[in-house]
C-alpha positions in Angstrom: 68.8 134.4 85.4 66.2 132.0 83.3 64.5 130.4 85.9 64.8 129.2 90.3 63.3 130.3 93.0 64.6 133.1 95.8 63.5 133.8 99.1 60.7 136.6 99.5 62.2 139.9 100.9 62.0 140.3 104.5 59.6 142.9 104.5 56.9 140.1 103.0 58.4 136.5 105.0 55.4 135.2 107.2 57.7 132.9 109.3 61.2 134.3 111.0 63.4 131.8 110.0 64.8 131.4 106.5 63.3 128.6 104.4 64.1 125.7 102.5 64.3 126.6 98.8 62.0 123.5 96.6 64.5 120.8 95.2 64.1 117.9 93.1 64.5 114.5 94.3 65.9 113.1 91.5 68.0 114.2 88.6 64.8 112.8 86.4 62.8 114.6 88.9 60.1 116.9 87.0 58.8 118.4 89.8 60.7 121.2 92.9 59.4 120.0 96.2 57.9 122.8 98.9 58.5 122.1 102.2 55.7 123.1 104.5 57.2 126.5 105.9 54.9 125.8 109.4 52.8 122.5 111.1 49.5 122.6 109.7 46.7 120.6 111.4 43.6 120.5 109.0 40.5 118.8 110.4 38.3 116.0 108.7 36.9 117.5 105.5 38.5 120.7 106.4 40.7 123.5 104.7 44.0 124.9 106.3 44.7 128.7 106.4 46.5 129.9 103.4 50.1 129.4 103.9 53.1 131.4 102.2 55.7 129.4 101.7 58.0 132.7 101.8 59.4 131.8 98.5 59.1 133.6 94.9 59.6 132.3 91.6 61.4 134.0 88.9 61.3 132.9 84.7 61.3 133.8 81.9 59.0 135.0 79.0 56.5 132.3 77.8 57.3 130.1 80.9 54.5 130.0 84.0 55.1 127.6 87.4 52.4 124.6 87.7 51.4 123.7 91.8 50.4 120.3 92.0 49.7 118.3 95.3 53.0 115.5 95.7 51.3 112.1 94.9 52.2 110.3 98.5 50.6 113.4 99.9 47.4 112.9 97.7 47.5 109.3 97.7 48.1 108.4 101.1 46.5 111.0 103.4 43.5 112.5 100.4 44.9 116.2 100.9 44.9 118.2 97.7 45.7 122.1 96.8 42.1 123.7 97.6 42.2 125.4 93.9 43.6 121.9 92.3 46.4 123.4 90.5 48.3 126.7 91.0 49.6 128.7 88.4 52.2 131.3 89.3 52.4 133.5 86.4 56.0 134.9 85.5 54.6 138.9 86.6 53.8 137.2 89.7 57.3 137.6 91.1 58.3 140.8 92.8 54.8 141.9 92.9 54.2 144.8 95.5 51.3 143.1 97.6 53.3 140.8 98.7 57.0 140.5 96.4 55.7 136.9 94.6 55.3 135.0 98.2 53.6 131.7 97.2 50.9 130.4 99.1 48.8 127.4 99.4 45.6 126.5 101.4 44.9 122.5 102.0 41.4 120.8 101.4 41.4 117.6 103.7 39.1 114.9 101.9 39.5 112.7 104.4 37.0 112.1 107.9 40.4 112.0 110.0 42.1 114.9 111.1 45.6 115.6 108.9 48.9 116.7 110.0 51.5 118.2 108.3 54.7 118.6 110.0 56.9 121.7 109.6 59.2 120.5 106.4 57.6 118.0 104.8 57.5 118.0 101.2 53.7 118.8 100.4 53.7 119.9 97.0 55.9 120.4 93.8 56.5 122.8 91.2 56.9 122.5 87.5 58.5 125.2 85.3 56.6 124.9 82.0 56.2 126.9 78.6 52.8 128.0 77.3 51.5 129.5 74.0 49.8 132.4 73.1 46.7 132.0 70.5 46.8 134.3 67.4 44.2 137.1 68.1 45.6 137.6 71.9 45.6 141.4 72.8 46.6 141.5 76.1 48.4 144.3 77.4 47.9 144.8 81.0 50.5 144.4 84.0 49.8 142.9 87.2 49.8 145.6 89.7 49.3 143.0 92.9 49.5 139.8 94.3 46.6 137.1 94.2 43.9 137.7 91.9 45.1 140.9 91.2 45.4 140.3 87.4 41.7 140.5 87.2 40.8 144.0 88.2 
């Protein structure tokens, strides 16, 4: 396996149903689309909950998973990804708080109410390799989900 994306185990899934997997759109397509897993109503200048999507992503050393807002959703109705840009880190998958589920929160910018219907293609994920600078020491597993490589 180098690199995709799997449904979260059942024990972690949000929503009941089984999900639709991100996709490109193209075969020069950089970006996988999520679908939104639920509706989501966010109110002028507003957030959304977080939502899992109830997927994981799974690759390989040296790679990480870039979130970005899709531009016609950005564009056209001013939503973006509250923290701007995710970054699911490789350790992220299979973690034992919650098995690599990804989740998003919305940030309306807008003074009209949003919709997004249960889905829609809201944002897209880019596989990507990274470097590591000379003096790095880091030796420490992630032990959680969210924020859990902190502490």
């Amino acid at each position: 396996m180098n690199r995709g994306f799997q449904e979260v185990r059942k024990e972690f899934k949000k929503h009941g149903e089984a999900v639709t997997l991100p996709t490109r759109g193209s075969k020069y397509s950089a970006g996988y689309d999520f679908y939104s897993p639920e509706r989501i109503v966010i109110p002028p200048f507003g957030k959304s909950d977080v939502i899992a999507t109830d997927v994981k992503a799974y690759m390989q050393d040296g790679e990480v998973l870039i979130l970005h807002i899709r531009s016609s959703v950005g564009i056209k109705r001013g939503l973006t990804l509250s923290n701007c840009t995710g970054v699911i880190d490789k350790d992220f998958y299979n973690n034992p708080d919650n098995d690599g589920n990804i989740c998003f929160v919305l940030q309306n910018n807008t003074d009209k109410k949003q919709v997004v219907e249960k889905g829609e293609r809201i944002m897209q994920g880019i596989f990507m390799p990274f470097l590591i600078a000379d003096d790095d020491e880091a030796t420490a597993e992630r032990l959680g989900g969210i924020g859990s490589s902190g502490k």
